[in-house]
C-alpha positions as CSV (number, residue, x, y, z in Angstrom):
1,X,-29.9,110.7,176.7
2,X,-28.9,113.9,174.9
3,X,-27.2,116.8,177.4
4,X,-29.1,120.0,178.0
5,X,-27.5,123.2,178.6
6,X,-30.7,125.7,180.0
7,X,-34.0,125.3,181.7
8,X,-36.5,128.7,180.9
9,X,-39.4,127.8,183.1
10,X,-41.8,130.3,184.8
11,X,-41.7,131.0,188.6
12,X,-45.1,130.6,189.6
13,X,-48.7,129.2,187.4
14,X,-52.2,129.5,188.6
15,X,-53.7,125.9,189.8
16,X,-54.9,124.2,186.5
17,X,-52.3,125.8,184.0
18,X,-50.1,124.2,181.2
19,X,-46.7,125.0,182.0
20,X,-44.8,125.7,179.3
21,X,-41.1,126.0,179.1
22,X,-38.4,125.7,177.1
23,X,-35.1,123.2,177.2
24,X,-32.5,123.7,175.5
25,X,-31.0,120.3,174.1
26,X,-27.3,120.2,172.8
27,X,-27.2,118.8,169.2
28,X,-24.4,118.9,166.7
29,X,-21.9,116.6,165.0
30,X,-23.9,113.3,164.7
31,X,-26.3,113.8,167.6
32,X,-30.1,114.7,166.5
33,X,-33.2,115.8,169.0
34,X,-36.2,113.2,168.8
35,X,-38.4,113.6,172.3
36,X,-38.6,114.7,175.4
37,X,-39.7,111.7,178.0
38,X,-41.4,112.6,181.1
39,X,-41.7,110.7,184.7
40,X,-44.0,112.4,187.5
41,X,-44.4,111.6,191.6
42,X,-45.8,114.1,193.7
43,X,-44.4,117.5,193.6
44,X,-41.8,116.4,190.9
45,X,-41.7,116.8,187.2
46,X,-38.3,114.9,185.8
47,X,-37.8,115.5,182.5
48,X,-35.0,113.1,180.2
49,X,-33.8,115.0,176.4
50,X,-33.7,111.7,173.7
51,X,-32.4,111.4,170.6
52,X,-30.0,109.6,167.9
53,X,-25.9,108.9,167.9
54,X,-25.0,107.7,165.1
55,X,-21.4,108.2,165.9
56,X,-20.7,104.5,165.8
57,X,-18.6,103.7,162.8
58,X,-18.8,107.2,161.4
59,X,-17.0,110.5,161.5
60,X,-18.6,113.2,163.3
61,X,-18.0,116.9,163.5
62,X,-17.8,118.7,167.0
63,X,-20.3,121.4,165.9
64,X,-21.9,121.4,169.2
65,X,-25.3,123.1,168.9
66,X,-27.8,124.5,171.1
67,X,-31.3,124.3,170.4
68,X,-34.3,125.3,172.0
69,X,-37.5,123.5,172.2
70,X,-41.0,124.3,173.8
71,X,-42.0,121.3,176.6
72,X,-45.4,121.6,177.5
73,X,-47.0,119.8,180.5
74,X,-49.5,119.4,183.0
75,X,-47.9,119.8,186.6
76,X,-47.9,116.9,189.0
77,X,-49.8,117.9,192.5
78,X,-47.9,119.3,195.0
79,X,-46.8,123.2,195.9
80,X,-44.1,123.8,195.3
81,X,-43.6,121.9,192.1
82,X,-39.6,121.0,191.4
83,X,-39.2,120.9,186.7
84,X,-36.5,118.6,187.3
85,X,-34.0,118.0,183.6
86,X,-31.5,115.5,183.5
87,X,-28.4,115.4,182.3
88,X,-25.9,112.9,181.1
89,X,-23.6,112.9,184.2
90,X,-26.8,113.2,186.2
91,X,-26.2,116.5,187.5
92,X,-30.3,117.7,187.0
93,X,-31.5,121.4,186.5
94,X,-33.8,121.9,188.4
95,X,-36.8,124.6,188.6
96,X,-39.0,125.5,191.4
97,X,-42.6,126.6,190.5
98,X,-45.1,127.9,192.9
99,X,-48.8,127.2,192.3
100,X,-51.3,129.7,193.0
């Protein structure tokens, strides 16, 4: 699991909406975005950054980087909804959206 540093989600979406947001994933040195992966239960929407390491056996630079990218979903039921994003030391950002 890659870290993410910011969570840009809106506040509130009319019933049947895409919500669209944007996570920004920390890249850099020998780390590289691939996917988000998505699980769902009512009223929840947790969200896990992946990507590739290949520190192992190689020299890596500490160019941390921060890059956004769009996540598009359709919301779980519930009102509110909680955009939950994980993190590496499972600290999650979380984001409340009201449905209207």
């Amino acid at each position: 699991m890659l870290g993410v540093e910011d969570v840009v989600a809106p506040t509130e979406l009319a019933s049947n909406t895409e919500l669209v947001a944007t996570i920004t994933v920390i890249t850099g040195g020998c780390k590289k975005f691939d996917r988000f992966t998505t699980s769902r239960s009512e009223g929840r929407l947790t969200v896990e950054a992946w990507g590739t390491d290949a520190a192992a056996g190689q020299v890596c630079t500490r160019d941390l980087r921060f890059e956004p990218h769009e996540y598009r979903a359709t919301l779980p039921a519930g009102n509110p909804v909680i955009l939950a994003v994980r993190r590496p030391n499972g600290a999650d950002l979380v984001r409340q959206i009201q449905i209207r």
